[in-house]
C-alpha positions in Angstrom: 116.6 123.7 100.2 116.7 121.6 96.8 117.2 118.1 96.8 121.2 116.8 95.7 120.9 116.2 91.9 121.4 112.5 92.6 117.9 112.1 95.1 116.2 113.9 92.0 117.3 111.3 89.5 116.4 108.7 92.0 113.0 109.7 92.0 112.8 110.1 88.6 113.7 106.3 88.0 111.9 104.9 91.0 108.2 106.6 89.4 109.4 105.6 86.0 109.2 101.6 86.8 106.7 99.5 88.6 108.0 98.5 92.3 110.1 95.8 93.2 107.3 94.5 95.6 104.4 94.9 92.7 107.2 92.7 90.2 107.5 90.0 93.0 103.6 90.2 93.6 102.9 89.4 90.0 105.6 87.2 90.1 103.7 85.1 92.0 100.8 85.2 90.1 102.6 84.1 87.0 103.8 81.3 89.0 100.2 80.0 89.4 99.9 80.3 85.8 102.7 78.3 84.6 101.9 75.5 87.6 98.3 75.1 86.1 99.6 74.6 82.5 102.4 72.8 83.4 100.3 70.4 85.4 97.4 70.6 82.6 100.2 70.1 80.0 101.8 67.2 81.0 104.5 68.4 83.0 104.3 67.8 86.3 106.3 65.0 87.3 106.3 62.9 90.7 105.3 64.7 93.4 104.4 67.5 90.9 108.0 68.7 90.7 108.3 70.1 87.9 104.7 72.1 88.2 106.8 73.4 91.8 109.9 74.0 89.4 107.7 76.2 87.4 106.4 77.8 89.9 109.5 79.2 91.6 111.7 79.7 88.5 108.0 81.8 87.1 108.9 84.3 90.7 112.7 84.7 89.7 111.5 85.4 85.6 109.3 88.2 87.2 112.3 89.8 88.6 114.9 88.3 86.0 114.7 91.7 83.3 116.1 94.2 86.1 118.6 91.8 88.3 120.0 90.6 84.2 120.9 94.6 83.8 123.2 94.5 87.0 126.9 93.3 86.7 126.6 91.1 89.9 130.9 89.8 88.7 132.0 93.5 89.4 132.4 94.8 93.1 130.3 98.0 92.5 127.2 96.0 91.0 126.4 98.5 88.1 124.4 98.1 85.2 126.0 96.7 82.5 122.7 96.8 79.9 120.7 100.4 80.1 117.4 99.8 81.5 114.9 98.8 79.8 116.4 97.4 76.5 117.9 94.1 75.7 116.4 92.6 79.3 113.5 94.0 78.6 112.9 93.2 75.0 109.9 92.1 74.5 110.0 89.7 71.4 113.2 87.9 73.3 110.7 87.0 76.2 107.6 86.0 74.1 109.9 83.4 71.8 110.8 81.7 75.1 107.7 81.5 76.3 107.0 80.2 73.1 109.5 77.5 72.2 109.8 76.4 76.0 106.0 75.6 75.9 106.3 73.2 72.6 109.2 72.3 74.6 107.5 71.0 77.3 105.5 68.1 75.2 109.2 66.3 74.9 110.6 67.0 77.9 109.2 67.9 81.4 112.1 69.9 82.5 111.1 72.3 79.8 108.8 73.4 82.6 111.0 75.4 84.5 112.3 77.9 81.3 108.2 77.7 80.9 108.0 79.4 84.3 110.7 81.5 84.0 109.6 83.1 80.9 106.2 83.4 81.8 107.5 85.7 85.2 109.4 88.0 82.5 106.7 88.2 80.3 104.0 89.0 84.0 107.3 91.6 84.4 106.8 93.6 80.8 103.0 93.7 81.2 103.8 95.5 84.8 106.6 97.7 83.4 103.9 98.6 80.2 101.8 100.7 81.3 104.3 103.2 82.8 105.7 106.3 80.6 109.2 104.6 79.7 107.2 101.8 78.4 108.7 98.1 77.1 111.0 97.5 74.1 108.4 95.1 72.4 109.9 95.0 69.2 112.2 98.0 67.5 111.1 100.8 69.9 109.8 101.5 73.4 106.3 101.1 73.5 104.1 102.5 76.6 100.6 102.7 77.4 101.4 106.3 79.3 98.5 105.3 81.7 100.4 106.0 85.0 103.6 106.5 87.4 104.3 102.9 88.1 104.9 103.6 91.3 101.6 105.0 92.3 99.1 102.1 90.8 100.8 99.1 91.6 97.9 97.4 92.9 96.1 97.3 89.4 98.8 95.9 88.3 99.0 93.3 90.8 95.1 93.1 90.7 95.3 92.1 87.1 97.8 89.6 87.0 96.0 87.8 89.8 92.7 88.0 88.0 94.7 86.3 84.9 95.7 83.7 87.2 92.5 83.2 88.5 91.0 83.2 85.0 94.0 80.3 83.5 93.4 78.0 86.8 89.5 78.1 86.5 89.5 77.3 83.1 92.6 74.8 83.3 91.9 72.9 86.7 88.6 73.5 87.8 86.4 72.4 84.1 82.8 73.4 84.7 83.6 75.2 87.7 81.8 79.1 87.4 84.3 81.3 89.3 81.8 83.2 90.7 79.9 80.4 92.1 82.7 79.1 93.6 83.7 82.6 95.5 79.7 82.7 96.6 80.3 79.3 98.3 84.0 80.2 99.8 82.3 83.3 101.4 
């Protein structure tokens, strides 16, 4: 018996994107990331609250291009942007990155839209790789490498090793990674 027309287009979208666990994952990872720099940077605060700041608003950037498609004021919670196209554009997501980190020499708070970009940005270099690919400037753009769905883990693998490679080279100076996981194991 055939699958209803509507589980077929389900499956088509959920293969088409990276996971909602592997976004949250990486997520997490750019979190690290915009901590270190904050921190490095300047903007940390008392009690390091705005490296925190960063930290959490970097896990809700990760997620931000997909939950910014959804009409949350309506009661059926449709999208009100197609997939994939002005939430996920590209260039949009690199100037805030941008101008929040030359931001962030006036003003600490600048942090937090730091952090939040940088989770978008973690969330295009996920969604990359997949056939639909990333709107990073006119067009889609894809690296046609996989099914999201089904490689998740390199995905996630990769944005940790990024965060591992910005934190060793932002707070531990003359610290070899690899010496350092010799003597942690």
């Amino acid at each position: 018996m055939a699958a209803p027309a509507f589980h077929r287009a389900a499956r088509r979208r959920a293969t088409s994107m990276a996971s909602s666990k592997a976004h949250h994952a990486t997520g997490w990872a750019a979190g690290v990331i915009s901590a270190a720099l904050a921190t490095r940077y300047g903007s940390h605060g008392p009690l390091h609250v705005w490296a925190w700041l960063a930290f959490v608003a970097s896990i809700l950037g990760a997620t931000a291009p997909d939950w910014l498609e959804v009409a949350w004021w309506s009661r059926r919670k449709r999208l009100w942007i197609t997939h994939r196209t002005a939430t996920h554009w590209g260039i949009g997501w690199l100037a805030a990155l941008f101008f929040s980190w030359h931001a962030m020499a006036h003003h600490p708070a600048a942090a937090v839209a730091f952090g939040f970009a940088c989770g978008g940005v973690m969330h295009l270099l996920a969604d990359w790789p997949n056939p639909l690919g990333v709107p990073w400037l006119i067009g889609r753009h894809s690296l046609n490498l996989w099914n999201s769905g089904h490689c998740d883990l390199i995905v996630v693998a990769a944005s940790w090793a990024g965060a591992w490679f910005v934190v060793s080279r932002v707070w531990m100076h003359g610290v070899a990674p690899i010496a350092l996981l010799r003597q942690l194991l």
